[in-house]
N, C-alpha and C positions, 0 to 999 in steps of 0.2 A: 487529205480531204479534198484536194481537187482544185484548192483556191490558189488562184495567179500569183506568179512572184516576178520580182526584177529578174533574178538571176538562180541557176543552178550551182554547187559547188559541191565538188564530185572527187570526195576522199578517197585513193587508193591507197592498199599496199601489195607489193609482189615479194615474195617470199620465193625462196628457191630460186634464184633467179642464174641465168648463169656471170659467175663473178667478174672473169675477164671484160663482160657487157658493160660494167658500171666502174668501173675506173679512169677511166681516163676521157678526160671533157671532151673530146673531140667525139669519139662515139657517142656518150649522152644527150650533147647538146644536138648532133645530127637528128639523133633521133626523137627528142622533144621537137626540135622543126617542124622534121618529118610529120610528128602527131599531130599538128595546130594544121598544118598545111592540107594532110589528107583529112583533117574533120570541116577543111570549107570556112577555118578563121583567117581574119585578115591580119597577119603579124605588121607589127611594129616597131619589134625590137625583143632584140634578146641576148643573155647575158649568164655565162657560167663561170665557175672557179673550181679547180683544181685541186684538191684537199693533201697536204702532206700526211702518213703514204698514202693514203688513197680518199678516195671518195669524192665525190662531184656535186653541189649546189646549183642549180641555176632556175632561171626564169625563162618565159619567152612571154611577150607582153603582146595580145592580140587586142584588136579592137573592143571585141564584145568580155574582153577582162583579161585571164591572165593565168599558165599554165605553168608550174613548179615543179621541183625535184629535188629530192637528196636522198644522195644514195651511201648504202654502208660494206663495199664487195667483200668485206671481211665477215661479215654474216649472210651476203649472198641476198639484201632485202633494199627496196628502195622505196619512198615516200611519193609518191604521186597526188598534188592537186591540180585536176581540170576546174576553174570557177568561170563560166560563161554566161553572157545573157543574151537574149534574143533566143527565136527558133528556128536560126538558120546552121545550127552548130551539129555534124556529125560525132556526137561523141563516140559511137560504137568503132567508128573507123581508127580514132586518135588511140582507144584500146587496142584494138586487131594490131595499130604499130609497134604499143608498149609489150605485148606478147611476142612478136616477131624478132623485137630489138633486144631483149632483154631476156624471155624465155622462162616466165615463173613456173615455179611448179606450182601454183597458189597465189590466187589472189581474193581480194576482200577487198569490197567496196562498202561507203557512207553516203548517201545524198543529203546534203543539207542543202534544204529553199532557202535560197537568200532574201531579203526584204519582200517577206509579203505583205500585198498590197493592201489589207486593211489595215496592219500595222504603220504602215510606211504613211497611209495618207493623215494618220492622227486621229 
């Protein structure tokens, strides 16, 4: 409907993806960096783990909120949330990363408006 929020939070999933992409934290986490970095957020910190055999968890903690992952390379699928606020955030870029990085054949997006603001002010 048009009406102003705190923040976006921006469900993906990528399906198809290629498997080797999403094992091992060192590719993932680069390339969540990567994502925060080329959509113009101001990182603050970030933090993955290494799943026995596989799969990757992590965060990257940007100013305007906070960019997530877990990935499954034994069905080839990874869980992406972008949650950002303010309008200074290129999300389309931090995709164009996740495609490049990762390679889905399929992805499916959610937008959920975080605190709108008629709600928020009571």
């Amino acid at each position: 409907d048009g009406e102003p929020s705190l923040g976006s939070h921006l469900l993906i999933e990528l399906f198809d993806c290629d498997p080797a992409s999403l094992e091992k934290v060192k590719n993932v986490g680069e390339a969540m960096r990567n994502a925060a970095i080329q959509s113009k957020a101001t990182v603050v910190a970030d933090e993955f783990h290494e799943f026995e055999p596989w799969g990757v968890s992590g965060a990257v903690i940007i100013q305007e909120s906070h960019y997530t992952i877990h990935t499954w390379p034994e069905h080839r699928y990874a869980a992406v949330d972008l949650f950002y606020c303010g309008g200074s955030i290129y999300v389309d870029r931090a995709i164009d990363v996740l495609r490049e990085e990762f390679k889905p054949g399929r992805i499916k997006f959610l937008v959920v408006r975080r605190g709108i603001e008629s709600e928020v002010r009571g």
